[in-house]
C-alpha positions as semicolon CSV with decimal commas, in nm:
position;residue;x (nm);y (nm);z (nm)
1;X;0,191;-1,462;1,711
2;X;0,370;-1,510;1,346
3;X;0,221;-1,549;1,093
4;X;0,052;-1,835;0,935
5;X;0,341;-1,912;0,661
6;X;0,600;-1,776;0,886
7;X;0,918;-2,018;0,833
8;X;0,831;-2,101;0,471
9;X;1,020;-2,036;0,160
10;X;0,869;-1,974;-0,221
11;X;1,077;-2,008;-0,491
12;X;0,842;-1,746;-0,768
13;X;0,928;-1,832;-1,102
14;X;0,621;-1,560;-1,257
15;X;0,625;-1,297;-1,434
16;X;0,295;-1,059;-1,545
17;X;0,023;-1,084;-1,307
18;X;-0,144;-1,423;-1,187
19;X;0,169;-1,534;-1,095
20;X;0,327;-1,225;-0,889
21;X;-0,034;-1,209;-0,784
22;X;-0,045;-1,551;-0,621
23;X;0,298;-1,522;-0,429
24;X;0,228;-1,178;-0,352
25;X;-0,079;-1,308;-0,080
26;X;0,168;-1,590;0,032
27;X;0,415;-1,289;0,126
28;X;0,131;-1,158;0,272
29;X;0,082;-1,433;0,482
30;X;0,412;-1,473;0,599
31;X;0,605;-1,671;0,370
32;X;1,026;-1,603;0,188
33;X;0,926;-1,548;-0,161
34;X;1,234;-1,547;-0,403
35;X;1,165;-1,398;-0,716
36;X;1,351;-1,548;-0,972
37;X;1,367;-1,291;-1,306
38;X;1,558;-1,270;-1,632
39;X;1,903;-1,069;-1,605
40;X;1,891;-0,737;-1,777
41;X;1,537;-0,717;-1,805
42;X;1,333;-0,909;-1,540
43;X;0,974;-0,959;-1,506
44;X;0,817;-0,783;-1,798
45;X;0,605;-0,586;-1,622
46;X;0,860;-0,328;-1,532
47;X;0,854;-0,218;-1,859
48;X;0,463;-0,179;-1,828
49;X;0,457;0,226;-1,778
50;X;0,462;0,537;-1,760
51;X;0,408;0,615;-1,463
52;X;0,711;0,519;-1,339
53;X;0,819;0,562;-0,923
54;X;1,174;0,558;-0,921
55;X;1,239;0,311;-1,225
56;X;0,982;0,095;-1,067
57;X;0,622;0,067;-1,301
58;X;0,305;0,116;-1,132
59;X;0,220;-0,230;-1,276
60;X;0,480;-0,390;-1,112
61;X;0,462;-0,196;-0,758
62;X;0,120;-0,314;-0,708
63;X;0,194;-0,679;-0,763
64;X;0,574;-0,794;-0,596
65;X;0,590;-0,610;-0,212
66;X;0,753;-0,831;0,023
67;X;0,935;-1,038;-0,251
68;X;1,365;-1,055;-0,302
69;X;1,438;-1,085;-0,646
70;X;1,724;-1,302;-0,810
71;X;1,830;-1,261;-1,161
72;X;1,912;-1,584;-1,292
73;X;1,959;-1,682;-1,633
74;X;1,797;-2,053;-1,634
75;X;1,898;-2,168;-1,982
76;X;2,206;-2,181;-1,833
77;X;2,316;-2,518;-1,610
78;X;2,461;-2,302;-1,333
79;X;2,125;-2,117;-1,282
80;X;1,911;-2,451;-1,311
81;X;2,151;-2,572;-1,045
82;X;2,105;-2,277;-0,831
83;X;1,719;-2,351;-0,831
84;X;1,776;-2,716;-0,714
85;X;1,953;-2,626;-0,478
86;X;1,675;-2,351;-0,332
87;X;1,415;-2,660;-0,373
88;X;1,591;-2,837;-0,157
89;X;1,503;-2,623;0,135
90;X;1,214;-2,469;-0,011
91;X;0,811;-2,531;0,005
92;X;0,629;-2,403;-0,289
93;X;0,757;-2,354;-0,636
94;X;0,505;-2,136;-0,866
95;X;0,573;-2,057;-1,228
96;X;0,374;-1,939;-1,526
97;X;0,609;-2,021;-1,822
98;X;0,490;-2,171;-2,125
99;X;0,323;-2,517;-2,111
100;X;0,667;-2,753;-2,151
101;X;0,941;-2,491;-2,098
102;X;1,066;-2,590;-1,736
103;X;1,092;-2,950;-1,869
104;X;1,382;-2,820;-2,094
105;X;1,548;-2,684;-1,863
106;X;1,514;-2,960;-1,641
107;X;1,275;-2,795;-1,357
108;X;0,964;-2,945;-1,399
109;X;0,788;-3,106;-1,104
110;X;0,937;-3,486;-1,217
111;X;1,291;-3,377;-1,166
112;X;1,248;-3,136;-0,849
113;X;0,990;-3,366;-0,657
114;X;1,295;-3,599;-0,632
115;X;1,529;-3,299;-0,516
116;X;1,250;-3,234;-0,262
117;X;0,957;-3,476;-0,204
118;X;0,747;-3,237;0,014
119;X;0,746;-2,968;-0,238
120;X;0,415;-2,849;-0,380
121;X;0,433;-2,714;-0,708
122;X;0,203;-2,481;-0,898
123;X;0,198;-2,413;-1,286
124;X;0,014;-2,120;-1,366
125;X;-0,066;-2,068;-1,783
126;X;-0,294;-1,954;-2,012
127;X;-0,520;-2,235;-2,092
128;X;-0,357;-2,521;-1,897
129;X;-0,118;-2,837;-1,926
130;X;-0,333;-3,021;-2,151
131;X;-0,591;-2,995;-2,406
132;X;-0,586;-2,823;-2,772
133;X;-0,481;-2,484;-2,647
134;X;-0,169;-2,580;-2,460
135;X;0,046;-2,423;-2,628
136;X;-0,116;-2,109;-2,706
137;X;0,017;-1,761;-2,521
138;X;-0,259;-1,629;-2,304
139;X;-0,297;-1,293;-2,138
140;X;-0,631;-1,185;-1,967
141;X;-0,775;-1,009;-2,167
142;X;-0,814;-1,355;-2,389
143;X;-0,901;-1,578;-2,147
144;X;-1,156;-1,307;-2,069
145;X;-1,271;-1,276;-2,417
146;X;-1,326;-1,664;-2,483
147;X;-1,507;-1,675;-2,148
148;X;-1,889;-1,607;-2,238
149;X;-1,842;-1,305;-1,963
150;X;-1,716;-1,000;-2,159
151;X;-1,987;-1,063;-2,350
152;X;-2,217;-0,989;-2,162
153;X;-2,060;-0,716;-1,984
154;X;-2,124;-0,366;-2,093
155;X;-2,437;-0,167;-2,232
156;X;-2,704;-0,322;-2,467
157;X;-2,629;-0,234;-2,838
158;X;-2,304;-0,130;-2,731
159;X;-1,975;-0,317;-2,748
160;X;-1,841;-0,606;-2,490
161;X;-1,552;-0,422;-2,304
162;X;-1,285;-0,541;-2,054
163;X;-1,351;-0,499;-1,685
164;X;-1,099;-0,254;-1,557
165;X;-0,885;-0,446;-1,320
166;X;-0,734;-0,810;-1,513
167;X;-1,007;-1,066;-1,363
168;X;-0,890;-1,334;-1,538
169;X;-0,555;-1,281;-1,389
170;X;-0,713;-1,223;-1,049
171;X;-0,907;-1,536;-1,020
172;X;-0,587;-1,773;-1,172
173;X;-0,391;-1,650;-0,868
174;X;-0,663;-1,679;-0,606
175;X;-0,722;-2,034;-0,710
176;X;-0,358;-2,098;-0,724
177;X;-0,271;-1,963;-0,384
178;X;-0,623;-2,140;-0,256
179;X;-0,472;-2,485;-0,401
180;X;-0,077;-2,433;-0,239
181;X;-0,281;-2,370;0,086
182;X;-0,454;-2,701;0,048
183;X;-0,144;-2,910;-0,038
184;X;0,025;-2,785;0,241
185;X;-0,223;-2,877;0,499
186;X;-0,240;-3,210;0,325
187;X;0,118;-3,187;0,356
188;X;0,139;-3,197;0,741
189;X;-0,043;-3,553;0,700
190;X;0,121;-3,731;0,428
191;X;0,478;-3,568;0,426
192;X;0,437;-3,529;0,054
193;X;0,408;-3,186;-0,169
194;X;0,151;-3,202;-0,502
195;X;0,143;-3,075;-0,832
196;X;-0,115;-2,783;-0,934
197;X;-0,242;-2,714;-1,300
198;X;-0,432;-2,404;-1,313
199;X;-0,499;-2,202;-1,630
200;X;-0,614;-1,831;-1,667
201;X;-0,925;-1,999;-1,913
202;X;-1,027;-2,261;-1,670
203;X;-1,051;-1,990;-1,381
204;X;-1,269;-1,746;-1,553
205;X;-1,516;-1,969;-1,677
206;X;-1,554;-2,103;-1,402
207;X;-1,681;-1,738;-1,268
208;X;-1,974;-1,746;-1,560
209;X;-2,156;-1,882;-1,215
210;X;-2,512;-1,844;-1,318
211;X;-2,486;-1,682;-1,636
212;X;-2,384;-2,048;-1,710
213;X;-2,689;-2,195;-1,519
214;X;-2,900;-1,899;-1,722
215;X;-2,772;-2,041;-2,067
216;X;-2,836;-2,401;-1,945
217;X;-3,187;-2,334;-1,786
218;X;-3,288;-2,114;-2,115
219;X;-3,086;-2,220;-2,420
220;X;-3,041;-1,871;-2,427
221;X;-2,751;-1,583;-2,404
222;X;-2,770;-1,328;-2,149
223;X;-2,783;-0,997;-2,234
224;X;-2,557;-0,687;-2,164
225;X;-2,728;-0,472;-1,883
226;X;-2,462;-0,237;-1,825
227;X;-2,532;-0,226;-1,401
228;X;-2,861;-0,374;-1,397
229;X;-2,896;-0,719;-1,246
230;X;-3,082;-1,007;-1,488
231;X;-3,272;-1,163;-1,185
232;X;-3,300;-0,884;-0,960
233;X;-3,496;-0,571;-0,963
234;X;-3,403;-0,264;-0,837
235;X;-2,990;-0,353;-0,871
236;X;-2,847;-0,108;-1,064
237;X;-2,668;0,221;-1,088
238;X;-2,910;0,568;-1,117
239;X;-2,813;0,896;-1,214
240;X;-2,907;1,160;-0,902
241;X;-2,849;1,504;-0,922
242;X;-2,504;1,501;-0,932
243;X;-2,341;1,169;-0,991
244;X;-2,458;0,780;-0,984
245;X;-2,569;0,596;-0,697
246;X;-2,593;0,209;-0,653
247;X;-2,941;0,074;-0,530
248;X;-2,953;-0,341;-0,480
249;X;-3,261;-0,428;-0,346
250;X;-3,267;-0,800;-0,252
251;X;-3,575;-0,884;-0,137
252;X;-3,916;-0,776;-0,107
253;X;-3,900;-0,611;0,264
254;X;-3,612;-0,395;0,129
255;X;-3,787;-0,284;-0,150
256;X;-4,093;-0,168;0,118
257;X;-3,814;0,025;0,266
258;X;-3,696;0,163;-0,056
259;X;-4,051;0,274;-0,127
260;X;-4,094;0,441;0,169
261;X;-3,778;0,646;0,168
262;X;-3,848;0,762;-0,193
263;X;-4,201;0,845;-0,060
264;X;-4,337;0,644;-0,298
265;X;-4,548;0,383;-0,107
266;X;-4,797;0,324;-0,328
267;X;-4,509;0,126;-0,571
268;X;-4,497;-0,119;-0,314
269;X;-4,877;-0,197;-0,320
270;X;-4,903;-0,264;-0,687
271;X;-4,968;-0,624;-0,761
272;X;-4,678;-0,576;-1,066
273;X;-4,404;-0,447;-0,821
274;X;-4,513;-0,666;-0,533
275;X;-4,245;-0,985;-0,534
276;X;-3,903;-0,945;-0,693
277;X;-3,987;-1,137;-0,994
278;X;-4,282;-0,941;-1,053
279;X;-4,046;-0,675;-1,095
280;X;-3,826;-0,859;-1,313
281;X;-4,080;-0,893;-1,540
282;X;-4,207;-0,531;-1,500
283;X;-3,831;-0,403;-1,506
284;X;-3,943;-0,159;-1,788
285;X;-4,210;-0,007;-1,593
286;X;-4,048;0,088;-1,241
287;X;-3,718;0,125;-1,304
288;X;-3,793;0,491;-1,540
289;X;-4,012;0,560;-1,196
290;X;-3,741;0,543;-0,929
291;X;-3,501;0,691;-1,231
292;X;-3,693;1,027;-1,226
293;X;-3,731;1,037;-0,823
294;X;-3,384;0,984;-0,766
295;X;-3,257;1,276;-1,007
296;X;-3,452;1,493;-0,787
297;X;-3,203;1,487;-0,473
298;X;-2,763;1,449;-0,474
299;X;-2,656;1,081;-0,396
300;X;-2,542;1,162;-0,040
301;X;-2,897;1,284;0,038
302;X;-2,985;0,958;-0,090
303;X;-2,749;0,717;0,031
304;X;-2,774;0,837;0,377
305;X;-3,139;0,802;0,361
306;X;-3,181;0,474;0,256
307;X;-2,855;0,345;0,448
308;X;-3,033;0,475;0,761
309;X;-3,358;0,263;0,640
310;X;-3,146;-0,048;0,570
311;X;-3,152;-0,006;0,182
312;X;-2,832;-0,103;0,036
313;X;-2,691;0,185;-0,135
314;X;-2,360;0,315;-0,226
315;X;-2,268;0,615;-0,441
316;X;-2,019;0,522;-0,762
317;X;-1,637;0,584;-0,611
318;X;-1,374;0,737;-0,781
319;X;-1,050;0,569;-0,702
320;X;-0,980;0,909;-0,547
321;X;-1,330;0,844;-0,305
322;X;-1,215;0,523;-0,202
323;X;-0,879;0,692;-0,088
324;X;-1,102;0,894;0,168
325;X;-1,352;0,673;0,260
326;X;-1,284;0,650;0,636
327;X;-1,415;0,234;0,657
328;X;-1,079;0,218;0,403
329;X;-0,904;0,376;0,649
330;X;-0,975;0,205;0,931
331;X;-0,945;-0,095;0,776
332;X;-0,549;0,009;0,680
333;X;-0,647;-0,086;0,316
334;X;-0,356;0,188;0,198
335;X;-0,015;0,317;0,324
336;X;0,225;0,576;0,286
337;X;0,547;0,356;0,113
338;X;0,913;0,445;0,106
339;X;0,894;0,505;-0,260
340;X;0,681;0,827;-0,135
341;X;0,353;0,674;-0,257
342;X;0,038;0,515;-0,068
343;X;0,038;0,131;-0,178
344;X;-0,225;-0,135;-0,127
345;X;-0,175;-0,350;0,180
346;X;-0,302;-0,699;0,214
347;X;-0,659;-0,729;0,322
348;X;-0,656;-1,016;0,529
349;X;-0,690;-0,936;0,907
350;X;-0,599;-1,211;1,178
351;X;-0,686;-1,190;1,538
352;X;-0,345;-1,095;1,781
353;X;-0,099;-1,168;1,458
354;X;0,201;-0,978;1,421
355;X;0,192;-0,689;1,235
356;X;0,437;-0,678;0,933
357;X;0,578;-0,402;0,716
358;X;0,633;-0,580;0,383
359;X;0,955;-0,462;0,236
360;X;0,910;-0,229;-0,095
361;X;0,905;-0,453;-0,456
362;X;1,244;-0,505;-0,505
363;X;1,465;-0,343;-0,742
364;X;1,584;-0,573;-1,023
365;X;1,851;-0,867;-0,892
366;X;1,881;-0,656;-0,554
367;X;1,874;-0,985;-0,366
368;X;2,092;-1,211;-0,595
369;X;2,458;-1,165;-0,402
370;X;2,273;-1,207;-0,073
371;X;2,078;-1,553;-0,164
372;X;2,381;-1,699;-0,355
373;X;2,618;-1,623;-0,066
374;X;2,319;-1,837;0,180
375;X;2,358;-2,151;-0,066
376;X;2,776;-2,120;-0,015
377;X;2,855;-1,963;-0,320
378;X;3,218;-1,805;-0,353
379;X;3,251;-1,431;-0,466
380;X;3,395;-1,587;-0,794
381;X;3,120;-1,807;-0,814
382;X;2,893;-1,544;-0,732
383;X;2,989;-1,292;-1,022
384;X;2,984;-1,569;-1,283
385;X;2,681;-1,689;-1,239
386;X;2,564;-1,262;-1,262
387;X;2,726;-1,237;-1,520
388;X;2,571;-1,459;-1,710
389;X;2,925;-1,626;-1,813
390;X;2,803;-2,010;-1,650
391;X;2,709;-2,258;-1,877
């Protein structure tokens, strides 16, 4: 059986991550995606190294698999023709220029909704279509700082710092790709494509979740815990005898188990420790108890132990660790590419679906010839428009 977006065409017109991010899972599920990048330099994130494998950044690699990529100059009329003319037979359009931009050239989802009337259209920017921010240039890391989360992530009396991995980014193109799924089941009712507005900003705060209830219920900020949990006691990292292990206790049964497997019953008899937000409130007092049991034994021992007694426990991973955990590779999560490197795969499983080897990111304007030859270009034509000699 195909899959799901099997037969559907995406005309990407992203660069960075939330973008390439978003069309990346509709490769994943099936779909044409045609890159569309700048000649001579394309996306900008394959400049975003070292490491390099085989001119390719790491950056990019991890973001474009399964994607053809057409450099297209589109201040030019000949390239802003070229793109009507892929709308025409296209379903999704998803760009992340600046608020505006596409209108210039002509693009925007007024002109090319009457090119194609079916075609759902997704803007992806920093803070959005409207409001006082428009217009501002937004990577992650600032939608991330004006989001109330970063600060409260990190250790008390310590700095806010950046998660690791760009969340911001993340959540933009999970929404987006969420959103061009909805319009096109929509779609198969009305006939008719949409317009999407989704901003890097909007998408984070909307992950505060109940850090944002916290603020509202209190009137006041929540604190950095480092790994610690504000509402839920034991869920934290603690040091063993050799590196850190994860404990989340989530209700009161577990934390009988936990108890037990520490051999420390007598914590789960104490009125102070009894319900979870008892412990809350007594955080100070157990958590320097289970801190100096746990140091006594290596976080295997421990993790076995408690997994075994249906604690939830897991020890801190190295990317490394994850590599070798053997649920990863069941699950498929990596694979060997041709560039000679293991890769991330897509992690969404369907029952009896075809199984498909995404072709490597592309190198830059591979596709261009190929595409332009589809839409009845001549040769002339054809090295004109790559040359960047249309107007």
């Amino acid at each position: 059986m195909a899959l799901p977006l099997k037969g559907l065409r995406v005309i990407d017109l992203t660069q960075d991550f939330a973008g390439p991010f978003c069309t990346m899972i509709l490769s994943d599920l099936g779909a044409e995606v045609i890159k569309i990048e700048r000649p001579g330099s394309g996306d900008e994130t394959r400049t975003w190294g070292p490491p390099f494998v085989k001119t390719l950044s790491y950056y990019f690699l991890s973001l474009n698999r399964g994607k053809k990529s057409v450099t297209l100059d589109l201040k030019t009329s000949a390239a802003q023709k070229v793109i009507r003319q892929l709308v025409q037979d296209s379903d999704i359009l998803v760009e992340s220029f600046r608020p505006g931009t596409l209108s210039r050239y002509r693009l925007d989802y007024p002109r090319l909704r009457r090119v194609n009337k079916a075609l759902v259209y997704c803007s992806i920017s920093g803070f959005g279509q409207t409001g006082p921010y428009r217009d501002r240039p937004g990577y992650d890391i600032v939608a991330f700082a004006m989001s109330g989360i970063m600060s409260t992530t990190g250790e008390k009396g310590r700095p806010s710092i950046r998660v690791s991995v760009p969340v911001a980014d993340i959540a933009a193109g999970h929404y987006a790709s969420t959103a061009i799924l909805a319009c096109l089941s929509r779609r198969l009712v009305t006939g008719r494509g949409d317009y999407i507005d989704i901003s890097l900003y909007d998408s984070i705060v909307s992950w505060l979740s109940y850090l944002a209830t916290y603020y509202f219920a209190t009137g006041k900020e929540p604190e950095r815990m480092g790994s610690a949990h504000p509402s839920i006691v034991p869920y934290q990292a603690f040091n063993c005898k050799d590196r850190e292990l994860i404990i989340a206790v989530g209700n009161d049964q577990q934390f009988q188990r936990l108890c037990r497997s520490l051999g420390l019953e007598r914590l789960s008899e104490e009125r102070r420790f009894s319900t979870n937000p008892q412990r809350v409130r007594n955080r100070q007092q157990l958590v320097p108890i289970l801190s100096r049991r746990l140091k006594g034994q290596s976080a295997a021992y421990w993790n076995e132990l408690l997994n075994q007694n249906g604690v939830p426990s897991a020890p801190v991973y190295k990317i490394a660790d994850v590599s070798r955990d053997p649920q990863v590779k069941d699950r498929g999560l990596f694979k060997k590419a041709r560039s000679g490197i293991s890769e991330m795969t897509s992690p969404i499983k369907f029952l009896k679906r075809e199984k498909r080897f995404s072709s490597p990111p592309p190198t830059l304007g591979q596709d261009t010839a190929q595409v332009l030859r589809e839409l009845g270009y001549s040769r002339h034509a054809i090295n004109r428009i790559i040359g960047n000699k249309a107007g």
